[in-house]
BAMAR-840573 format. One line per field, with one value per residue (C-alpha): residue number from 1; x, y, z. Coordinates in steps of 0.25 Angstrom, whole numbers. Example, Ala and Ser with C-alpha at 12.3 -4.5 7.8 and 13.67 -1.06 7.14 Angstrom:
BEGIN
i = [1|2]
east = [49|55]
north = [-18|-4]
up = [31|29]
//
This chain:
BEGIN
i = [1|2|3|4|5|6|7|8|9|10|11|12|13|14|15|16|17|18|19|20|21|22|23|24|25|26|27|28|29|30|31|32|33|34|35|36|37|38|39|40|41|42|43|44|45|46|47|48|49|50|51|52|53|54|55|56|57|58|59|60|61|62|63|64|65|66|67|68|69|70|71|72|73|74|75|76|77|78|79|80|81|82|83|84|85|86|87|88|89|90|91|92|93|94|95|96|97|98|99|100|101|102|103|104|105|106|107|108|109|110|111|112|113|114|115|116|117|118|119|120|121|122|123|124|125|126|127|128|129|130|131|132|133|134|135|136|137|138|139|140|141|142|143|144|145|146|147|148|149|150|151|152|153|154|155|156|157|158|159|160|161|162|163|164|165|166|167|168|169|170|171|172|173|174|175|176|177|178|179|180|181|182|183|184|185|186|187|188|189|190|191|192|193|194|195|196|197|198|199|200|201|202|203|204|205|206|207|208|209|210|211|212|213|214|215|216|217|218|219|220|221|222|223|224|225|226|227|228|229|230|231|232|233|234|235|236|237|238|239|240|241|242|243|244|245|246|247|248|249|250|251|252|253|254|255|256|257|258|259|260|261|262|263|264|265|266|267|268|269|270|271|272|273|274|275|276|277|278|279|280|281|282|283|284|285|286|287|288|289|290|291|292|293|294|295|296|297|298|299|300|301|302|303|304|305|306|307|308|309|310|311|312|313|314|315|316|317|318|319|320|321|322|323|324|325|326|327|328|329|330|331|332|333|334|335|336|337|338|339|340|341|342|343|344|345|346|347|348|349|350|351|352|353|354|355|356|357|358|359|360|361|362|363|364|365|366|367|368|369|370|371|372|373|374|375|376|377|378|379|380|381|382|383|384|385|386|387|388|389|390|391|392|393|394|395|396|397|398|399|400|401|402|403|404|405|406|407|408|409|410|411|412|413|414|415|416|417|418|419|420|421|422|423|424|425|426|427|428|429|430|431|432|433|434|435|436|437|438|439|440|441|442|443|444|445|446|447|448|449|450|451|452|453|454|455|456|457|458|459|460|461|462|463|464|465|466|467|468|469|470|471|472|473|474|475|476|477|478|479|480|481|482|483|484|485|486|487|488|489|490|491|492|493|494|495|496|497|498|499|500|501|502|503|504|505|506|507|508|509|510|511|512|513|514|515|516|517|518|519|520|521|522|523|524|525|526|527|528|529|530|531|532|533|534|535|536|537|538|539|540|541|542|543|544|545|546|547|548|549|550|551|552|553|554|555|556|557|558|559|560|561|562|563|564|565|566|567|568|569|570|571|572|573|574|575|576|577|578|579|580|581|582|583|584|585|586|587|588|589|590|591|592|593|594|595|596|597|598|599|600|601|602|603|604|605|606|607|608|609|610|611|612|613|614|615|616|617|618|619|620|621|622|623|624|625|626|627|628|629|630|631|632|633|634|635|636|637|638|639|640|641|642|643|644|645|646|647|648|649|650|651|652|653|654|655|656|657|658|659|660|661|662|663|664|665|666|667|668|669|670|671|672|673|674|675|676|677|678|679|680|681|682|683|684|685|686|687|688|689|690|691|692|693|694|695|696|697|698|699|700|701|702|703|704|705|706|707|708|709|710|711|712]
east = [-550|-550|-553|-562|-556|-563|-556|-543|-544|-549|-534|-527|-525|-529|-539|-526|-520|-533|-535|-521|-523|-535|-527|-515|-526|-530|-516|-516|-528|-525|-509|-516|-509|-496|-487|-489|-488|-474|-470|-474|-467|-452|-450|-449|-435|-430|-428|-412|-405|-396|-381|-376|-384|-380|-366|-366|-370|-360|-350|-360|-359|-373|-376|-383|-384|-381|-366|-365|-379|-387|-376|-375|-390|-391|-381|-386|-400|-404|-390|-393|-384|-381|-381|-366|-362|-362|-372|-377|-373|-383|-383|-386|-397|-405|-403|-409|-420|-422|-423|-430|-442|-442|-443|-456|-460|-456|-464|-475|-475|-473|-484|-496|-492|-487|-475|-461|-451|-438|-431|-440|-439|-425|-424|-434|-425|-412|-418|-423|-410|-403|-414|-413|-397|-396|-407|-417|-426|-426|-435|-439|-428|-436|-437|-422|-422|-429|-431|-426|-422|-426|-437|-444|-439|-439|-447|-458|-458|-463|-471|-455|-454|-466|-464|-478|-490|-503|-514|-525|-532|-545|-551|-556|-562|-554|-541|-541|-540|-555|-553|-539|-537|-523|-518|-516|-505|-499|-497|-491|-480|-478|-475|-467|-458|-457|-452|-465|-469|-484|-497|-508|-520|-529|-542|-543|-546|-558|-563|-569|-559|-546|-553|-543|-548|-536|-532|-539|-550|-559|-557|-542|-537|-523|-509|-504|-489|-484|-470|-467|-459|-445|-451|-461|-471|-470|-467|-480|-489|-483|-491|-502|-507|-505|-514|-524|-524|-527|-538|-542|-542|-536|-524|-513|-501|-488|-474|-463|-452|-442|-441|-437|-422|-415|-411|-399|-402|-402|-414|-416|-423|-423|-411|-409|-407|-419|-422|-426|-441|-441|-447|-458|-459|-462|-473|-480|-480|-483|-493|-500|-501|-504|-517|-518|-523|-533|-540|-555|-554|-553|-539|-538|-530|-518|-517|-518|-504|-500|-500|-494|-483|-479|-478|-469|-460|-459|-456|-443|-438|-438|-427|-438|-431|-439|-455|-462|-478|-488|-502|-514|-527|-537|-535|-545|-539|-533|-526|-519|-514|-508|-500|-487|-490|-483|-487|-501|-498|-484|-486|-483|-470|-462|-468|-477|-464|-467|-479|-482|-495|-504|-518|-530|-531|-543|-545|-549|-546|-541|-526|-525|-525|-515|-505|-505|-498|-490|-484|-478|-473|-477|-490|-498|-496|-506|-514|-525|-531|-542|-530|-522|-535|-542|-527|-517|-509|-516|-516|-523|-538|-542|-547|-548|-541|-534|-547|-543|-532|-529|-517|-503|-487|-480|-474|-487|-482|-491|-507|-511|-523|-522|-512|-505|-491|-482|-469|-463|-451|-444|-437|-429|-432|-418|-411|-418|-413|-426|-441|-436|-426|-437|-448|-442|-438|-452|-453|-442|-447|-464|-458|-451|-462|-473|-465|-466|-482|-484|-478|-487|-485|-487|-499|-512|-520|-508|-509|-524|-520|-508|-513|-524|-516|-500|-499|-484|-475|-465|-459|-450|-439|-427|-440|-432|-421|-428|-434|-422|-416|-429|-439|-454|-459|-451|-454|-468|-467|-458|-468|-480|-473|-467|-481|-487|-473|-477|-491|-488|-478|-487|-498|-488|-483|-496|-501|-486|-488|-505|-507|-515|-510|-505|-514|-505|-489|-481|-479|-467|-461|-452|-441|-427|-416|-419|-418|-404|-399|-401|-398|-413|-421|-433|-447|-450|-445|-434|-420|-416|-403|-397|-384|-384|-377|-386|-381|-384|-381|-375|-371|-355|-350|-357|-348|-352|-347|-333|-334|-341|-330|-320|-327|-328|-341|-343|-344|-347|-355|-367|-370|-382|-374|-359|-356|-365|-369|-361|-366|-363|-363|-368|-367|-378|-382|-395|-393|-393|-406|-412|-423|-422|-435|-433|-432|-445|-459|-469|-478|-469|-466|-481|-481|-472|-479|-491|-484|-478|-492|-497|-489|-483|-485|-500|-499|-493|-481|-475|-471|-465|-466|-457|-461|-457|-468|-468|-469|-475|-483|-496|-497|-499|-513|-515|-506|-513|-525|-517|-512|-522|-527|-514|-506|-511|-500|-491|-483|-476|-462|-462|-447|-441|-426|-423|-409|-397|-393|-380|-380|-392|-395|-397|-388|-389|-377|-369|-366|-350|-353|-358|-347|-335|-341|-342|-328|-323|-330|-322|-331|-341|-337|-348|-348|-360|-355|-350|-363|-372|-387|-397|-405|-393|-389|-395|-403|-406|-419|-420|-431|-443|-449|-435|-436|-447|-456|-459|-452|-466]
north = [228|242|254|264|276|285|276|277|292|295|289|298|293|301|295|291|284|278|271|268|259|253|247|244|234|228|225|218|210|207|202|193|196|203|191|192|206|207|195|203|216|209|208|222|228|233|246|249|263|269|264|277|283|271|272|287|279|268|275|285|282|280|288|278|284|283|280|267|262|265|256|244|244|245|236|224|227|232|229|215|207|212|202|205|201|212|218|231|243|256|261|247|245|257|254|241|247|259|249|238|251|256|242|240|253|249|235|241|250|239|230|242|247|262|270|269|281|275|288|293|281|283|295|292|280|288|299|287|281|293|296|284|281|296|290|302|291|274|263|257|246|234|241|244|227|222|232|228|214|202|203|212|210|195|190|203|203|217|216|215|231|235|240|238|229|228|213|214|202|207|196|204|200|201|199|184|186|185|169|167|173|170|179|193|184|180|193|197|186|187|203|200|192|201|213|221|226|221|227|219|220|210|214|200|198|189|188|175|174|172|159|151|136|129|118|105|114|114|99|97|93|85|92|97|100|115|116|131|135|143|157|170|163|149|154|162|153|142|152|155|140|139|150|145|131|139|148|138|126|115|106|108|113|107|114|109|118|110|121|133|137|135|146|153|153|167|172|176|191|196|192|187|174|163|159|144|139|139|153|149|135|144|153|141|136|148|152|137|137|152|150|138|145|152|139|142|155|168|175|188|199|193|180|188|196|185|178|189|190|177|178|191|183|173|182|190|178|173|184|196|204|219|216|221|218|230|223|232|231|235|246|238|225|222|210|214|228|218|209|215|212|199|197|196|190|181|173|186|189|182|187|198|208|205|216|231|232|244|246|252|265|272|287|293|279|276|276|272|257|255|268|260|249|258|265|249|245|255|245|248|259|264|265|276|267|279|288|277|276|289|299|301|310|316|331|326|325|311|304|289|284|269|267|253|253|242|245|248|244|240|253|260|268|264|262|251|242|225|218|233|233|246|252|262|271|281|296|304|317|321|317|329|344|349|347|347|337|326|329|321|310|307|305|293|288|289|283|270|267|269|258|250|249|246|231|221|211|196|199|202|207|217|220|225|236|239|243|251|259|259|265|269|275|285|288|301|295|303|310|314|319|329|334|338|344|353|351|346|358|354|338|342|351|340|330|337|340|326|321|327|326|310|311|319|308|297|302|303|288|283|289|282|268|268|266|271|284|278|279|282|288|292|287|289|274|272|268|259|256|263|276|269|268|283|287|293|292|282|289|297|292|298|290|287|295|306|297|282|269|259|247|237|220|213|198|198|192|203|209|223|221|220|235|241|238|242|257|258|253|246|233|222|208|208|207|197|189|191|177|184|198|211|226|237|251|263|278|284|300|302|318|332|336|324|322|307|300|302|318|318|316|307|318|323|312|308|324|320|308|317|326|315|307|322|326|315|302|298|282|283|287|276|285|275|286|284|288|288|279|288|301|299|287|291|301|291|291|304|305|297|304|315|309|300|310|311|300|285|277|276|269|270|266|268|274|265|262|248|250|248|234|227|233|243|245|259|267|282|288|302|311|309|295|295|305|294|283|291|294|279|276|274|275|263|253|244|235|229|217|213|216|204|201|212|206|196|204|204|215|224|230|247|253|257|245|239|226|217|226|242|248|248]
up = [1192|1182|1193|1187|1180|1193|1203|1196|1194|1210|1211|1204|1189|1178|1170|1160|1172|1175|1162|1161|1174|1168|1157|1167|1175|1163|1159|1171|1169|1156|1160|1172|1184|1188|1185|1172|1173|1178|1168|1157|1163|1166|1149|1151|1151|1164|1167|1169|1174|1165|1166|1165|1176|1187|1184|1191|1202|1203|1211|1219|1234|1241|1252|1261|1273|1290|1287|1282|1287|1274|1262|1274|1274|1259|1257|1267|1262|1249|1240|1231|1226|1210|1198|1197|1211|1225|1228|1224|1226|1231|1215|1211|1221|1217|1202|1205|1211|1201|1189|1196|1198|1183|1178|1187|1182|1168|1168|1173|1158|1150|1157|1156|1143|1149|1143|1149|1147|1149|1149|1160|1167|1168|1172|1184|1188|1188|1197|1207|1208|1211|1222|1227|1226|1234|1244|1240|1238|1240|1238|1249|1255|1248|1236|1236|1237|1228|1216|1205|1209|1207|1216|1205|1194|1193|1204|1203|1217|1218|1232|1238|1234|1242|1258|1265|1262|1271|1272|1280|1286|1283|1273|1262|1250|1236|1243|1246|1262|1262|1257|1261|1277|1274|1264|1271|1280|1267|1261|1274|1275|1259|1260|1272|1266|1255|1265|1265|1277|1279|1288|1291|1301|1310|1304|1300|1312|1316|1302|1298|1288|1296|1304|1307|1303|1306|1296|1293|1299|1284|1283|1276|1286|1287|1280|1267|1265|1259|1255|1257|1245|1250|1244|1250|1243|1248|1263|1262|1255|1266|1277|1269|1269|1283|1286|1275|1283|1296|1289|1280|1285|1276|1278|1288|1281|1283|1277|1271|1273|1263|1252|1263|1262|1274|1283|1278|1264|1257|1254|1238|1233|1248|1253|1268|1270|1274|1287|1282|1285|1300|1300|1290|1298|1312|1305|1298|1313|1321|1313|1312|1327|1329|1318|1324|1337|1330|1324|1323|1325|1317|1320|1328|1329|1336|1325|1313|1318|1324|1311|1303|1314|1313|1299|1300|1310|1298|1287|1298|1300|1288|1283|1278|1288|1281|1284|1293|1296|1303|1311|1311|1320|1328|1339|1346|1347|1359|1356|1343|1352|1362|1350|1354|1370|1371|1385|1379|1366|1369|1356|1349|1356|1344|1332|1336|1331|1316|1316|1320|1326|1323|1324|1315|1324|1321|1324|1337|1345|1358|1357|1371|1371|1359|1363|1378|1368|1361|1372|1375|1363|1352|1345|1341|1328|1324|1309|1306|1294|1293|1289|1280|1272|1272|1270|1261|1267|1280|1275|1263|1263|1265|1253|1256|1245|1254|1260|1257|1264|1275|1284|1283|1282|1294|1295|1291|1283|1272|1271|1262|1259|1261|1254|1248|1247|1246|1241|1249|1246|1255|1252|1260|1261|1269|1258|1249|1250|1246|1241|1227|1228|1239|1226|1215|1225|1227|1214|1213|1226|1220|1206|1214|1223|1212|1204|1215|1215|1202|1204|1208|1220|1220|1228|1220|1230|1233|1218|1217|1230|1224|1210|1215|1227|1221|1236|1238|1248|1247|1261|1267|1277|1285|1289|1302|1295|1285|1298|1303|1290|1286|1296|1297|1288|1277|1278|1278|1264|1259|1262|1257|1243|1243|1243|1235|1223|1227|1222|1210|1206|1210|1200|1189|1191|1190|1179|1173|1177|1176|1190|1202|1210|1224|1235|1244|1242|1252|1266|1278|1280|1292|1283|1288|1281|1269|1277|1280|1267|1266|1278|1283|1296|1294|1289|1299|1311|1321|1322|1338|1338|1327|1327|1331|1329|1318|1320|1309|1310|1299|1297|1303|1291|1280|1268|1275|1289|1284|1277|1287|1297|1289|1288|1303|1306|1320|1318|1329|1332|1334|1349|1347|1336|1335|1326|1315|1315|1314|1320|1313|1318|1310|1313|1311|1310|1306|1304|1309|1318|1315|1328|1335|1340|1355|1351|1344|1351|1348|1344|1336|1329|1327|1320|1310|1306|1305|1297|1288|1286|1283|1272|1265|1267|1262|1266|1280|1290|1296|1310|1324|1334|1345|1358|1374|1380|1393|1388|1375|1378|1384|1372|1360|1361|1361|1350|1342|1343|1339|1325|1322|1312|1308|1303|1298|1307|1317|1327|1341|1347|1360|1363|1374|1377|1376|1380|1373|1369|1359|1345|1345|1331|1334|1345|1347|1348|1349|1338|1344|1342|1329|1323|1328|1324|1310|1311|1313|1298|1286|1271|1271|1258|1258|1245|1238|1235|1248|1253|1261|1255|1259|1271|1273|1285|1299|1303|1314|1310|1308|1314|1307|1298|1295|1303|1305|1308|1311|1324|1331]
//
């Protein structure tokens, strides 16, 4: 559908802009779809950096950061295997990534008909190398994956570069859940085992539409056979006709698990290795007797998370280590604020891990009931979806302007409408020595993740919110450490000028590639191991100690083991398997006057987010405040109705010793400590090409939305 000029215009594009997008949608209907779209745009000739510029590089050390910890993450994570042989090196990675972002941006030229300035071009990819190589800037972790690789410039799998997406269960006309109950599962279970991080709510719930009829119940009765395909596709396809048998009614499906690899067998694009079909043959049964339950009987609450939980479990095991998934219901609901209460709900207990649960708080509500829950194991978090729709940023006048707007990430750090996706990207605002030097980085970091939204997914009904919001989000991480460098005063001018340097930038690239202004920009993500790679405290949370032990696992017979011996690093079995796995020990030093989480109130940590959601970020602030469930327990409530007006999200970790045990992956330790075990380390040699496949390696998830799910 053409907007109108006045629609586009109440957006932010000039009245040339405006009519440029007109055309750009006609193109598109003309082409017939994006498939053809992107075939037409890979005749186009990739963008390359110059030689001469990446040969300065060559020999440059990285400065990954944490002693070691940020190159073994880079390299057991993010480093590809190169055409050549080995695998790549940091300067190799990024060039990957910076020409994979200027071909998009190139093919999206050639496709609509708009000017490409190759010396300009040029000049804006050498100024976001450099910002990224000296870790000014990066792309988020799966963009340093797959941009530029195979995944988007052969297959055009472009829904692999975005963090977050959100499905609601509500059926709703226009977007095929009305007529097929079954597809808001499917897009969670395809995203997942994409790596994106998915939200979804219950208000699905008791609606007509997700009656569960049972199969043979419509008068097909008897079997039919489905041989599930060993690809994404063919796993999710293989749910979606067992859900449509239960919804539907129909024939009984029977699967033929013959084409699945068998367990061991390296997995190609993501890396990892398969976990064979058991995992897929354990969902289609768990979910057949789960809906089975439900027969005649629209699902509640407590079956629509329990089915999207059971496909998380699936999808983890299944090797997709990096996804996460986020619930969201009613304040009201009983049974859904008990789902994480196993005594109550002891079906749960293996699968209920594979979501956050949050609720739709609403203003001036009764805390009490879910902060009683809280105080036990830190669900439910909270969303304000009156402030996600109606603010930008909270000192800004509210304008309304994501009144469509549905729920969030599962770290919630971004608002977002049903089936929207979302690329983030992160800066470090430590690594700057002044205003001046922060301002052109948001340009780099604005630039990469604009880029990112002009591609299309595999997913129409993505596509259609996509186009209209190109809703991005550029996040501030070591937030801890610019705090205790310059103070709160200064993050707070930073934040404001930052912001506003963002909109300027994004007003100027959309008017470049014809496309809507984003609704929404800039955001606070809890980040993981990309803070590790540069050696930054995660979004804005606190770190346990100053100086501490990280601890990471590797398979015992990795190429990286050897090295890191060798330079000193502690190196041991692994208490829980010896045979296979290898610990090793890190220190790390977080940096001068930098606060620890059992230093800084609850209160005062709640301030921060306030401060953050007031003067940057215009999506949301993804904020786990810790807190002593004695002292500071009985005060959530009241805290709440404190910030309420304040933020749009938020969620609680109740600060409980669990003693110490074998192998902590992290351990505080004394500054004594620390400065020996600094002594005992010789310079780190770590080559590329003796490095194991990203993902091959066993992991020991970070905090902060780097396992399977947020630390909730």
């Amino acid at each position: 559908r053409i907007l109108p000029h006045s629609h586009m215009l109440q957006r932010g594009l000039s009245t040339g802009a405006a009519v440029q997008c007109a055309r750009i949608v006609r193109t598109r209907l003309r082409f017939g779809g994006y498939r053809s779209l992107v075939a037409d745009a890979a005749a186009v000739e990739p963008f390359q950096l110059r030689s001469p510029f990446l040969a300065g590089f060559a020999s440059r050390r990285a400065p990954f950061g944490f002693n070691g910890l940020g190159e073994l993450v880079f390299l057991r994570t993010y480093s590809r295997e190169r055409g050549s042989g080995g695998r790549e090196t940091w300067s190799e990675t990024l060039a990957r990534v910076v020409n994979g972002t200027f071909s998009l941006q190139k093919r999206w030229s050639a496709l609509h008909g708009l000017p490409w300035d190759e010396a300009r071009a040029q000049d804006e990819a050498e100024q976001m190398f450099e910002l990224a190589f000296r870790m000014k800037f990066l792309p988020p972790g799966r963009g340093l994956w797959a941009m530029g690789s195979p995944l988007t410039e052969s297959r055009h799998l472009y829904a692999a570069l975005n963090n977050c997406a959100f499905v609601s269960t509500l059926p709703t006309p226009g977007q095929g859940a009305g007529t097929d109950p079954s597809l808001p599962f499917a897009f969670l279970m395809d995203m997942s085992m994409l790596g994106v991080g998915v939200g979804f709510d219950t208000r699905g719930a008791g609606k007509s539409e997700l009656m569960v009829r049972g199969p043979g119940s419509t008068g097909g009765g008897g079997e039919r056979t489905f041989l599930v395909p060993d690809t994404r596709e063919g796993w999710v396809t293989s749910v979606r006709e067992l859900l449509r048998s239960h919804f539907q009614g129909g024939p009984r499906v029977v699967f033929d698990y013959s084409q699945i690899r068998p367990a061991g067998a390296p997995i190609r694009g993501f890396g990892g290795v398969s976990a064979g079909g058991d995992c897929l043959r354990e969902l289609h049964e768990s979910l057949d007797a789960r809906l089975g339950q439900e027969r005649g009987r629209v699902l509640d609450s407590t079956a629509i998370v329990d089915v999207m939980n059971l496909i998380g479990r699936c999808v983890v095991a299944g090797n997709v280590r990096r996804t996460a998934e986020i619930a969201f219901g009613d304040p009201r609901d009983d049974a859904y604020l008990d789902l994480k209460n196993y005594e109550r709900n002891p079906h749960r207990a293996s699968f209920g891990w594979a979501s956050n649960n949050s609720v739709f708080a609403e203003l001036g509500m009764d805390y009490g009931p879910a902060c009683e829950r809280v105080r036990l194991n830190g669900e439910p978090g909270f969303a304000w979806l009156h402030n996600m729709r109606q603010f930008g940023r909270m000192k800004d006048p509210p304008t309304g302007a994501d009144m469509r707007a549905m729920g969030g990430n599962p770290c919630l750090e971004q608002t977002l409408e049903s089936y929207e996706l979302c690329c983030l990207v992160e800066t470090f605002p430590a690594h700057h020595n002044s205003l001046d030097d922060f301002l052109p980085t948001l340009e780099s970091a604005i630039l990469y993740a604009k880029t990112v939204a002009l591609a299309p997914t595999h997913w129409p009904v993505s596509n259609q919110v996509m186009a209209r919001n190109r809703r991005i989000g550029c996040s501030v991480t070591g937030v801890a450490q610019f705090v205790a460098q310059r103070g709160v005063g200064e993050l707070a001018r930073w934040c404001d000028a930052g912001y506003h340097r963002v909109q300027e930038v994004d007003a100027r690239l959309s008017e470049r590639f014809g496309v809507p202004r984003s609704v929404k920009t800039t955001c606070v993500k809890p980040s993981g191991t990309v803070s590790l790679l540069a050696g930054a405290t995660p979004g804005l949370h606190f770190p346990e100690s100053r100086f501490y032990v990280r601890r990471v696992r590797l398979a015992r017979d990795s190429a990286l083991v050897a090295p890191l011996r060798e330079a000193g690093y502690p190196v041991e079995p692994a208490a829980e398997d010896p045979s296979n796995t290898a610990v090793v020990e890190f220190p790390v030093d977080v940096g001068s006057g930098v606060r620890t989480a059992r230093e800084v109130s609850m209160h005062e940590q709640l301030a921060l987010a306030a401060l953050l959601q007031r003067e940057w970020a215009d999506n949301q602030v993804s904020a786990t405040v810790t807190f002593d469930p004695e002292a500071e327990g009985p005060q959530l409530a009241a805290a709440l109705d404190h910030f309420q007006y304040q933020l749009k999200g938020v969620s609680f970790l109740p600060r409980i010793d669990a003693g110490a045990f074998p192998q902590m992956p992290y351990e505080s330790i004394t500054a004594e400590e620390y400065q020996h075990r600094l002594r005992g380390l010789r310079p780190l040699e770590l080559q590329p090409h003796s490095a194991p496949a990203p993902e091959a390696e066993t992991n020991v998830p970070d905090k902060f939305c780097e396992g399977q799910a947020c630390a909730i």
